[in-house]
N, C-alpha and C positions, 0 to 999 in steps of 0.2 A: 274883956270881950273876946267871944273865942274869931277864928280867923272866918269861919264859916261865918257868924254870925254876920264882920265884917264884910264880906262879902256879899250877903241877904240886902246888908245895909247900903251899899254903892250901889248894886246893882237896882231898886229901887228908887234909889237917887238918882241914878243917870236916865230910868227909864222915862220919868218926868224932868228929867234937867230943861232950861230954856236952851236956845240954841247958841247962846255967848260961853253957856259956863260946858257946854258938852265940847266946842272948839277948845278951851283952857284946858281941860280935863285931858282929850286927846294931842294937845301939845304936850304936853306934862308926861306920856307915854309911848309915844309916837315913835322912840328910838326901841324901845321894846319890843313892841307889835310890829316892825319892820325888820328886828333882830331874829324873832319868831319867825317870821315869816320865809326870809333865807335859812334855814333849817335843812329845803331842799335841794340847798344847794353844796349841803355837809357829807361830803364823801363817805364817810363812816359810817354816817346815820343811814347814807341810801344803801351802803353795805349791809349795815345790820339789817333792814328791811327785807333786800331781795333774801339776804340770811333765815330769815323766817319766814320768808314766802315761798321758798326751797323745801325747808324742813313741812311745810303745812300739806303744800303738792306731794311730797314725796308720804307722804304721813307719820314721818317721826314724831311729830306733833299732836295732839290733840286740841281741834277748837274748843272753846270756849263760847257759849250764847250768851248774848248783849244782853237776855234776861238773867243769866249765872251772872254775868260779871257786876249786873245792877245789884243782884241779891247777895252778894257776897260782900259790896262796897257798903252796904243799908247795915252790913251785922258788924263791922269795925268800927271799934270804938275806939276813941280820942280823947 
């Protein structure tokens, strides 16, 4: 089963899960999604950020639209 698929699969499981197996589920992940979540507290990463929020202001950069970026993700193949 490809990852995606996997993922189709949770994600409709969790969206009907009852309320005992979604608490389990989120025990089971919880150190994750809190690891995630401190991200913004990653000095490098908010380096690299304001790093690109420099380059985009200043226009060394070119945006990219959230419709480019959907349309480019849709044509990569796995």
């Amino acid at each position: 089963m490809t990852t995606q698929a996997i993922r189709e699969r949770l994600h409709e499981y969790i969206r009907f899960a009852d309320d005992k197996k979604l608490e389990a589920i989120y025990t089971m992940v919880e150190d994750d999604i809190i690891e995630e979540l401190d991200l913004w507290k990653d000095k490098s990463f908010l380096q690299e950020m304001k790093s690109r929020i420099t380059d985009f202001e200043s226009g060394t950069t070119q945006p990219i639209s959230w419709e480019d970026v959907k349309a480019k993700s849709k044509s990569i193949k796995i």
